[in-house]
Residue frames as a rotation matrix with the C-alpha (Angstrom) as fourth column:
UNK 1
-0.196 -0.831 0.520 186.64
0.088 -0.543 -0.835 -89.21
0.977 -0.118 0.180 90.34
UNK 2
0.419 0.224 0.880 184.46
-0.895 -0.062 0.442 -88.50
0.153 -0.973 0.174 93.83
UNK 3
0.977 -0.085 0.196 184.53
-0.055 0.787 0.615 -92.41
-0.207 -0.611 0.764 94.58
UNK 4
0.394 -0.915 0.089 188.61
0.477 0.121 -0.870 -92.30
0.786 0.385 0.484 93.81
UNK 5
-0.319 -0.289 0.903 188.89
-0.344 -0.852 -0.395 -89.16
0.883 -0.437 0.172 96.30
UNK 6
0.646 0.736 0.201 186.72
-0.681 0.438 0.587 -91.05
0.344 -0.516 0.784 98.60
UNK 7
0.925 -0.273 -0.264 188.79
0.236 0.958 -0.164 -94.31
0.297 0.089 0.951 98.39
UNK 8
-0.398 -0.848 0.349 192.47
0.223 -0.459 -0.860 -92.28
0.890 -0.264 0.372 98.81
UNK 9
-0.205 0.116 0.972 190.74
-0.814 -0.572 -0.103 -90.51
0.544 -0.812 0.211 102.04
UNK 10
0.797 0.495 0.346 189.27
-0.571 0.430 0.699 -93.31
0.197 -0.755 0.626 103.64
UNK 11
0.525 -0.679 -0.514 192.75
0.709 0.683 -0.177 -95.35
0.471 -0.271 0.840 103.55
UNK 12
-0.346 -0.643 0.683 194.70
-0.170 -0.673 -0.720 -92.32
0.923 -0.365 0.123 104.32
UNK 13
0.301 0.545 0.782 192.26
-0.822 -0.267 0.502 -92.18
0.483 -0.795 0.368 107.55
UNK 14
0.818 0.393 -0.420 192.43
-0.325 0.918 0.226 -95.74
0.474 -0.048 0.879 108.05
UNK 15
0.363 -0.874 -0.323 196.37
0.632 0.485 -0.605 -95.47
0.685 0.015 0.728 108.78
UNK 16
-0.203 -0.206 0.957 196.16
-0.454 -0.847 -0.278 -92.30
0.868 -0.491 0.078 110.30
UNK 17
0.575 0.561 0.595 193.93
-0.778 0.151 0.610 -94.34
0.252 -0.814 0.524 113.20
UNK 18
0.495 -0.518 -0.698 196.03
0.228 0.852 -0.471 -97.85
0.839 0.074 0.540 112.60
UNK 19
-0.626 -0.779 0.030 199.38
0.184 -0.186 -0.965 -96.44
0.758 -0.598 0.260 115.08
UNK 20
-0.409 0.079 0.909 196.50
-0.670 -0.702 -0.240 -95.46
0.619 -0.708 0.340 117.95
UNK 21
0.369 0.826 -0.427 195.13
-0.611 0.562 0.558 -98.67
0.701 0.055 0.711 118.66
UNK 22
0.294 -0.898 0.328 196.82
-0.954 -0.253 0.163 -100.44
-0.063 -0.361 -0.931 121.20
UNK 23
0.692 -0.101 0.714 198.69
0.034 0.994 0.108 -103.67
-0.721 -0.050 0.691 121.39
UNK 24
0.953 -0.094 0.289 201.30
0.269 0.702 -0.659 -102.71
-0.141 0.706 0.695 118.54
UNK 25
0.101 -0.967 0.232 204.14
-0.934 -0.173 -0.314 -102.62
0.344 -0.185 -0.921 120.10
UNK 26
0.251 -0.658 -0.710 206.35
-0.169 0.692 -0.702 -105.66
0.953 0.296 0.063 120.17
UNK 27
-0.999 -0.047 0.017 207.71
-0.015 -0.036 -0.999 -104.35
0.048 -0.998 0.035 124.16
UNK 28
-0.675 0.191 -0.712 204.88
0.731 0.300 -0.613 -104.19
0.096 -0.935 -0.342 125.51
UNK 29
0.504 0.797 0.332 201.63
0.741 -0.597 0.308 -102.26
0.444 0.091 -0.891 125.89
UNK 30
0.548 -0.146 -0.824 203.48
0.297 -0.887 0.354 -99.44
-0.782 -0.439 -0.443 128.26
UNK 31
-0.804 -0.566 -0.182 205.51
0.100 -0.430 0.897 -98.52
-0.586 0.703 0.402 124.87
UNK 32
-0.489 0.628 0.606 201.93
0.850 0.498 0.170 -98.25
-0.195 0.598 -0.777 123.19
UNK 33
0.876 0.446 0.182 201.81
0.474 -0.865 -0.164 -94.61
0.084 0.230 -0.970 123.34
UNK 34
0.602 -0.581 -0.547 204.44
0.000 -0.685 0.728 -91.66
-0.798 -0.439 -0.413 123.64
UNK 35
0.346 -0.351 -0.870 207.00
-0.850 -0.509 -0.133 -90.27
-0.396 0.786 -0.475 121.33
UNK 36
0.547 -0.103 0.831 208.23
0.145 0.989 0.027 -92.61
-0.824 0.105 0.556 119.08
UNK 37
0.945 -0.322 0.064 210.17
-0.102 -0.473 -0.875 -90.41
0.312 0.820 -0.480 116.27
UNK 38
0.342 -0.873 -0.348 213.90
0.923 0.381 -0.050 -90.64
0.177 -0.304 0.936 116.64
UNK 39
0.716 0.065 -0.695 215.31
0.373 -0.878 0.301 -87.58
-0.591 -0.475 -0.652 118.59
UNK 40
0.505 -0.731 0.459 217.78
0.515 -0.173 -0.840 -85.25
0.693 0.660 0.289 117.36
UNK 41
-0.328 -0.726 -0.604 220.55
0.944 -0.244 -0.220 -83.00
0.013 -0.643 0.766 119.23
UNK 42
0.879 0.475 0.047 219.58
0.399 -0.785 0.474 -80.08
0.262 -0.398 -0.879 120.96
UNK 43
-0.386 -0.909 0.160 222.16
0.799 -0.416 -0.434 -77.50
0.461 -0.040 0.887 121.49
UNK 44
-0.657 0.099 0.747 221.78
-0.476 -0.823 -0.310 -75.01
0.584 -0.560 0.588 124.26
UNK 45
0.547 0.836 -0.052 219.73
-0.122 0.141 0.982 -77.04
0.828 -0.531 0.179 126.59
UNK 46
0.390 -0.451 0.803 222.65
-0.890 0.040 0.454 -77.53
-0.237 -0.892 -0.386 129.51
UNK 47
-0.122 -0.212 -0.970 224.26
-0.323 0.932 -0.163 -80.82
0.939 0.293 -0.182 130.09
UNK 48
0.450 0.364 0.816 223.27
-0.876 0.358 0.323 -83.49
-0.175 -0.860 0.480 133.07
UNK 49
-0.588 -0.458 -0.666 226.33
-0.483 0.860 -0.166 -86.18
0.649 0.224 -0.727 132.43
UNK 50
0.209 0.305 0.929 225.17
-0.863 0.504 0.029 -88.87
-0.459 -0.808 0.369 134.40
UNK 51
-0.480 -0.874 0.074 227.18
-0.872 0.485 0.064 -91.88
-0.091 -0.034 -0.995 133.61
UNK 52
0.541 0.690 0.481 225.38
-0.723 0.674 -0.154 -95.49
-0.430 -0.265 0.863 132.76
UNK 53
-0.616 -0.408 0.674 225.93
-0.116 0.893 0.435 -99.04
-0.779 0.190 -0.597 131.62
UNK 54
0.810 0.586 0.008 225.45
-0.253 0.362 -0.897 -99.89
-0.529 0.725 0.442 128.17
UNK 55
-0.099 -0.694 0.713 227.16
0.818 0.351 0.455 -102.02
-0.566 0.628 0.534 125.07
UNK 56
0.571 0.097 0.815 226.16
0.761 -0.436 -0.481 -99.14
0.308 0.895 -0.323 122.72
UNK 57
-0.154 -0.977 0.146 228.45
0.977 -0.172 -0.123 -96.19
0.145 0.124 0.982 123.36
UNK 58
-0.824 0.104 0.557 226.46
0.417 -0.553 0.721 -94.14
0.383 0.827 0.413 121.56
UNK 59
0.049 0.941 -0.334 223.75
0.634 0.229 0.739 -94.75
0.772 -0.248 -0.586 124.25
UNK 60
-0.569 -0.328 -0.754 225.83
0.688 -0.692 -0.218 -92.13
-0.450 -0.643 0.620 126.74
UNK 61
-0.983 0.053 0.178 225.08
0.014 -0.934 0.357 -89.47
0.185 0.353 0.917 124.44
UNK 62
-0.511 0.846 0.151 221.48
-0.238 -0.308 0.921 -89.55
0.826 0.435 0.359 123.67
UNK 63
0.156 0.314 -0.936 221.06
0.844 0.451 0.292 -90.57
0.514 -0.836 -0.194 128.06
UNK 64
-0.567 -0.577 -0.588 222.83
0.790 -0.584 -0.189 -87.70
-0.234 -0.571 0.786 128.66
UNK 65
-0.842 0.507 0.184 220.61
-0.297 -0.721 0.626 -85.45
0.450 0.473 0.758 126.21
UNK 66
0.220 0.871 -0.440 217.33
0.413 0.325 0.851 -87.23
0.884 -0.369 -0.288 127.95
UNK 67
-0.360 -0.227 -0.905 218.60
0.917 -0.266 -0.298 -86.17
-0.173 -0.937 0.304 131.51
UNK 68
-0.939 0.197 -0.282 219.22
-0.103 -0.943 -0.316 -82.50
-0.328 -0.267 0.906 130.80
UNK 69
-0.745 0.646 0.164 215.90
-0.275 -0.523 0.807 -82.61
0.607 0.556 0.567 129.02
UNK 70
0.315 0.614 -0.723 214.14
0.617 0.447 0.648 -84.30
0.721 -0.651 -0.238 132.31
UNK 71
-0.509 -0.677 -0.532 215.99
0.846 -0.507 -0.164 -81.97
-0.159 -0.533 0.831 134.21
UNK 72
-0.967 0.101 -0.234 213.99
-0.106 -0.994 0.008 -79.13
-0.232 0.033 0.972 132.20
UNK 73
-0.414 0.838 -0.356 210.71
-0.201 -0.465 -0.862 -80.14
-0.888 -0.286 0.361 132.71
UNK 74
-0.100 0.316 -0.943 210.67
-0.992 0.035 0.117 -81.56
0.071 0.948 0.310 128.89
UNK 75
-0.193 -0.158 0.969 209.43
-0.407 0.911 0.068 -85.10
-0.893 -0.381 -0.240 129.52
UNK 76
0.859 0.478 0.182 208.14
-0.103 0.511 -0.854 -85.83
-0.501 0.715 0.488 126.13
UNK 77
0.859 -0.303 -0.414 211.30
-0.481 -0.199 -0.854 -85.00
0.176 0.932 -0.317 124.47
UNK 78
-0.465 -0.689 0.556 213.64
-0.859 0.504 -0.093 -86.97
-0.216 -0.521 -0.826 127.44
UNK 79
0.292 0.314 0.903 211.21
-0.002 0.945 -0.328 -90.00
-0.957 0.094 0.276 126.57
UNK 80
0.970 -0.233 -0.074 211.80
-0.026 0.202 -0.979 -89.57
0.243 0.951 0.190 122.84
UNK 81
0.371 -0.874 -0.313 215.61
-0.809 -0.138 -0.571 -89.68
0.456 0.465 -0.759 123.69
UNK 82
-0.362 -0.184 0.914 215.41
-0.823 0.524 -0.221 -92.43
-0.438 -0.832 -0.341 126.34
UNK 83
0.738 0.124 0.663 213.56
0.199 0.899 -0.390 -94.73
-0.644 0.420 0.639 123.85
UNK 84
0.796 -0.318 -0.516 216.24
-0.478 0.192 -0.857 -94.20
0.371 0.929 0.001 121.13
UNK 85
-0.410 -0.882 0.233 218.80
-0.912 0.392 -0.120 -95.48
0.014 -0.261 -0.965 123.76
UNK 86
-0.020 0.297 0.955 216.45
-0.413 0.867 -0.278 -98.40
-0.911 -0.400 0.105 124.38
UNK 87
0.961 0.272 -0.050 216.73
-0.073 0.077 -0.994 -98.75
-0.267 0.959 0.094 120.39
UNK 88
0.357 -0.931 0.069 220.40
-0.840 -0.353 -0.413 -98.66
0.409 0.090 -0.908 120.42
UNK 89
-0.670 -0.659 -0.342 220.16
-0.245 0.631 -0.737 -101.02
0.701 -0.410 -0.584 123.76
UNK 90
0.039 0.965 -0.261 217.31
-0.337 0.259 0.905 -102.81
0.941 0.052 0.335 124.22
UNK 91
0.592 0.530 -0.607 218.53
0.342 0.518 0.784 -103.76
0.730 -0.671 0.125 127.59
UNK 92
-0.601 -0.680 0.421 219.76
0.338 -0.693 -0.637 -100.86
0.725 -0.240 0.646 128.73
UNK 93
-0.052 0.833 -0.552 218.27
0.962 0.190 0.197 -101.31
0.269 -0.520 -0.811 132.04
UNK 94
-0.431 -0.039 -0.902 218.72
0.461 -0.868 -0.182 -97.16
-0.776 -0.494 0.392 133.25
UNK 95
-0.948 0.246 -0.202 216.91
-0.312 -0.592 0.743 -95.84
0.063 0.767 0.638 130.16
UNK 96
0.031 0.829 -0.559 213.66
0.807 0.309 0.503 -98.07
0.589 -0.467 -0.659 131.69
UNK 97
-0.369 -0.218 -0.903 214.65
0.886 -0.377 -0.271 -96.00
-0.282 -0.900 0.332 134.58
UNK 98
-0.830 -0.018 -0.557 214.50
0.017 -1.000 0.006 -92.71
-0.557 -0.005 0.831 133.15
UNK 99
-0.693 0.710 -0.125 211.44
0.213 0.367 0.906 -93.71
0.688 0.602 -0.405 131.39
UNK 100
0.056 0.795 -0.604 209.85
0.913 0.204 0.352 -94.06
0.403 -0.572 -0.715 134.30
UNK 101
-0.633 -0.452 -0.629 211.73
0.648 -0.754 -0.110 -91.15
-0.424 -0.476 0.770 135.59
UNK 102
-0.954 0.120 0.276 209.27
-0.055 -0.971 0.232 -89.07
0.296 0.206 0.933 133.04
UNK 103
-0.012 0.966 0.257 205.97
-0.128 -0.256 0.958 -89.60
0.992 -0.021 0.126 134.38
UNK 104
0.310 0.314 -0.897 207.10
0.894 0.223 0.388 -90.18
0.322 -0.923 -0.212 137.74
UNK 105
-0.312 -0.822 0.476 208.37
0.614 -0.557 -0.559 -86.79
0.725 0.118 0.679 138.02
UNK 106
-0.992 -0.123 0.016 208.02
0.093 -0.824 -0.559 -83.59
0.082 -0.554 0.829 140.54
UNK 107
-0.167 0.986 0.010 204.21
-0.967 -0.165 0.194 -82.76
0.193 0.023 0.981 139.68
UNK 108
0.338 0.753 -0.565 202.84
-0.417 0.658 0.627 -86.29
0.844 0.024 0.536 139.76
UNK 109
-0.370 -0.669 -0.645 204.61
0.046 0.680 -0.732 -87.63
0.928 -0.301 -0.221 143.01
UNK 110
-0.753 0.504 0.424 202.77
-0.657 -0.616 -0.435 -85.39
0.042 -0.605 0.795 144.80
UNK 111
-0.308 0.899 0.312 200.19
-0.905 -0.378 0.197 -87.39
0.295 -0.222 0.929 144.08
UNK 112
-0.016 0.418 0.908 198.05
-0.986 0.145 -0.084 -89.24
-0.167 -0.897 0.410 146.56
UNK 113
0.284 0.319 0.904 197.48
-0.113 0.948 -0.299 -92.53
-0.952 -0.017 0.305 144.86
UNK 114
-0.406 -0.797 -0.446 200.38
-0.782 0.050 0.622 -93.74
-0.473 0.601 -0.644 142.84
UNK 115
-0.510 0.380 0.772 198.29
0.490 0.866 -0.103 -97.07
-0.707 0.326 -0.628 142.12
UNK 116
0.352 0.849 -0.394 195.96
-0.185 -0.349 -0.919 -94.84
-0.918 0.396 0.034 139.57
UNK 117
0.520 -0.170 0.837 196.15
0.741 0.578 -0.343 -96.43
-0.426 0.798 0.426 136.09
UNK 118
0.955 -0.225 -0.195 197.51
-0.296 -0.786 -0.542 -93.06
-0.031 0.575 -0.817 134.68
UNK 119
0.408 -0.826 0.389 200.83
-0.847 -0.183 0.499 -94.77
-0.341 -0.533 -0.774 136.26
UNK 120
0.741 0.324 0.589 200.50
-0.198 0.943 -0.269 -98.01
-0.642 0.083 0.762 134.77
UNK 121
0.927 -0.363 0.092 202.89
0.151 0.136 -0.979 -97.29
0.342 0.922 0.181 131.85
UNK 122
0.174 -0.779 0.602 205.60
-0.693 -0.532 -0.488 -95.99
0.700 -0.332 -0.632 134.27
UNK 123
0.557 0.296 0.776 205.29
-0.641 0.747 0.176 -98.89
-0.527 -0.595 0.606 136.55
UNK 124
0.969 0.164 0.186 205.61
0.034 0.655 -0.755 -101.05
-0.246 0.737 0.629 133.38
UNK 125
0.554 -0.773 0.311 209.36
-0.314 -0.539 -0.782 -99.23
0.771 0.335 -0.541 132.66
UNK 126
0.231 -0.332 0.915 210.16
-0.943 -0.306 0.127 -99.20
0.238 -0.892 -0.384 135.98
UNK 127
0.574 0.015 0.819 210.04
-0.399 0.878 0.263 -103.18
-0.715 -0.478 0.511 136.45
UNK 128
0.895 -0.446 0.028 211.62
0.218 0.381 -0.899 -103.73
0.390 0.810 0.438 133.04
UNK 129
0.191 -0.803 0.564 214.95
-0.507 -0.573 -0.644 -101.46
0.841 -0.163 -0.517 134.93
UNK 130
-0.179 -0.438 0.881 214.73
-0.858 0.508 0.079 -104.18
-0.482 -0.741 -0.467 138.06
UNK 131
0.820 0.509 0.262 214.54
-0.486 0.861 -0.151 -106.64
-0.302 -0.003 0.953 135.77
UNK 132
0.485 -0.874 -0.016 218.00
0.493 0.289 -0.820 -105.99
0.722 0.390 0.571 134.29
UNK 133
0.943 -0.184 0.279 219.02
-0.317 -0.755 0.574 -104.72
0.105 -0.630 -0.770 137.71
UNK 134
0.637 -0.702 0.318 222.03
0.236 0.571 0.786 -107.45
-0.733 -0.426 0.530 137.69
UNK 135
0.628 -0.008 0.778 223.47
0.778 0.032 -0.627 -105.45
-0.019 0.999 0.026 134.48
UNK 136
0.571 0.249 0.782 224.23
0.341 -0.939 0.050 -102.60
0.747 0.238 -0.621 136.07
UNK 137
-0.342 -0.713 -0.612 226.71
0.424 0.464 -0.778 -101.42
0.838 -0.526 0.144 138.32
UNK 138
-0.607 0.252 -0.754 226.04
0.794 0.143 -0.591 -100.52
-0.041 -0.957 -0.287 142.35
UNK 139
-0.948 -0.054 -0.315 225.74
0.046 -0.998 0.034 -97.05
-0.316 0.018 0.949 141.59
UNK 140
-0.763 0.633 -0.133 222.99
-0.500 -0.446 0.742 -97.25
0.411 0.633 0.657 139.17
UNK 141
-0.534 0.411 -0.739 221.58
0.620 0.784 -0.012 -100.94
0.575 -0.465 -0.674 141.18
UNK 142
-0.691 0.114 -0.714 220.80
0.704 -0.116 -0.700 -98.02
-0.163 -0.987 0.000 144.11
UNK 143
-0.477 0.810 -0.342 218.64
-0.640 -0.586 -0.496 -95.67
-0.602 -0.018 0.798 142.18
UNK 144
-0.440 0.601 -0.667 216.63
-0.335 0.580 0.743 -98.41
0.833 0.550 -0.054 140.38
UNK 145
-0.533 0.481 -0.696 215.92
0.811 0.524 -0.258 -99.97
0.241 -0.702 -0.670 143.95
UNK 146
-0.794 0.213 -0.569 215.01
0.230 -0.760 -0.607 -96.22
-0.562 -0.613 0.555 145.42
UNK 147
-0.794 0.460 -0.398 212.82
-0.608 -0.629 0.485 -95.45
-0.027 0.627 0.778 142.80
UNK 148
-0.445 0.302 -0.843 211.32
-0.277 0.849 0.451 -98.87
0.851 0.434 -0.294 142.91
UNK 149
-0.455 0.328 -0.828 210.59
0.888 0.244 -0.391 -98.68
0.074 -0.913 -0.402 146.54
UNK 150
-0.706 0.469 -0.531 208.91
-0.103 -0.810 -0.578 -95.17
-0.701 -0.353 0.619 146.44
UNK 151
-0.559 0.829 -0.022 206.69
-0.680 -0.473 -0.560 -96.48
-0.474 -0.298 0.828 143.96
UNK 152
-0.402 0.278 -0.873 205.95
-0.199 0.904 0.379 -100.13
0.894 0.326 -0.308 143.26
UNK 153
0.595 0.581 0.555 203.11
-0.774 0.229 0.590 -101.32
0.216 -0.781 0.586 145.37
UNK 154
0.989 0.108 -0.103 204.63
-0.021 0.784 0.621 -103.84
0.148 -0.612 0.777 147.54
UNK 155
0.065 -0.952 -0.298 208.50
0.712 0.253 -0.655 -102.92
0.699 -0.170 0.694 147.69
UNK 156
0.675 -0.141 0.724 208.44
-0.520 -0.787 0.332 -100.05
0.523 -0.601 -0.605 150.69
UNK 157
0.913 -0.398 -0.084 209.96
0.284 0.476 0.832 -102.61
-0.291 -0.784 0.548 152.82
UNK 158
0.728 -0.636 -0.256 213.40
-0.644 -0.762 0.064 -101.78
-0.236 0.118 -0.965 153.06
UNK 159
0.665 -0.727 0.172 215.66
0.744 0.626 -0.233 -104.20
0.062 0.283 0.957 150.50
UNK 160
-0.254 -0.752 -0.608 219.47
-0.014 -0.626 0.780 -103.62
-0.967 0.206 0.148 150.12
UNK 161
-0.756 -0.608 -0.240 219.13
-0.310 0.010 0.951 -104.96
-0.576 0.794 -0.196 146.32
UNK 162
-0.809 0.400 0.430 216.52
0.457 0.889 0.032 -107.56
-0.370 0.222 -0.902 145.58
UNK 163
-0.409 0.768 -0.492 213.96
-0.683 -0.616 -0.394 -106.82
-0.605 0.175 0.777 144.05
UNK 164
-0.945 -0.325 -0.028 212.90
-0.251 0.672 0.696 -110.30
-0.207 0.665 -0.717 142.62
UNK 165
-0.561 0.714 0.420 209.77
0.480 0.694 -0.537 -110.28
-0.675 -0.099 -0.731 143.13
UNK 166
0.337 0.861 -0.381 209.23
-0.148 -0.351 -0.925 -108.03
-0.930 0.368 0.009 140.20
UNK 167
-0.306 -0.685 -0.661 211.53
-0.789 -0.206 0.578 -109.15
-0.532 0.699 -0.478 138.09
UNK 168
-0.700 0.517 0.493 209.37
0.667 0.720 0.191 -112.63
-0.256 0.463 -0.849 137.33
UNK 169
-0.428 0.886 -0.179 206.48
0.395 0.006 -0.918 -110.31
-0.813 -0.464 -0.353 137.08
């Protein structure tokens, strides 16, 4: 009976650790942590429309619920709604955006040296949203580039649009 109890715990463990390891995500190591549960509606948090391009419809709603929740300072729970649009519409290039949008946020801009690996995963978003910048219309084209010039090493220069050199990268 022990080596039965034994056997059941050590697998139980064994999966519990499995999901922290990285590399097992499909996208990409910067999707190798953070929420990953599908969100649900919140009621009473405000609303932050904020218009976007996507084929899914459905992807307004659950962009719009990520805003207001990036708006309040909830970034874990605006990433858990910002990947279900990216699950909806995998190349829904403004839901990269707001991705990045949660770790680049108020508190961390501040800080001195955006190049610190902590940033690495937001970066990672952030190039995936100028990679489908040609998806998207002007509106959204201008805060992918802004964001992308305040903090991708090498875009400060001032582009109107381009941004190819991260889009091979």
């Amino acid at each position: 009976m022990r080596q039965i109890f034994a056997l059941v715990l050590l697998l139980v463990s064994v999966f519990a650790l499995a999901d922290d390891e990285p590399g097992h995500s499909s996208h990409g190591s910067a999707f190798d942590s953070g929420m990953r549960t599908r969100p649900w509606v919140m009621n009473g948090i405000g609303e932050a429309p904020f218009p976007i391009t996507s084929k899914n419809p459905e992807v307004q709603k659950w962009f719009n619920q990520g805003n207001a929740l990036l708006h309040s300072f909830w970034f874990e729970e605006a990433e858990r709604s910002f990947r279900w649009c990216l699950k909806l519409d995998p190349d829904c290039a403004m839901a990269y955006w707001s991705l990045a949008r949660c770790g680049f946020n108020w508190f961390t801009m501040s800080s001195p040296n955006l190049d610190d690996k902590d940033f690495d995963r937001y970066k990672a978003f952030l190039k995936e949203a100028v990679r489908r910048e040609d998806t998207v219309t002007d509106r959204e084209r201008m805060y992918i580039v802004a964001w992308a010039q305040a903090t991708l090493p090498g875009v400060k220069e001032g582009r109107k649009y381009s941004l190819s050199t991260f889009r091979k990268s």
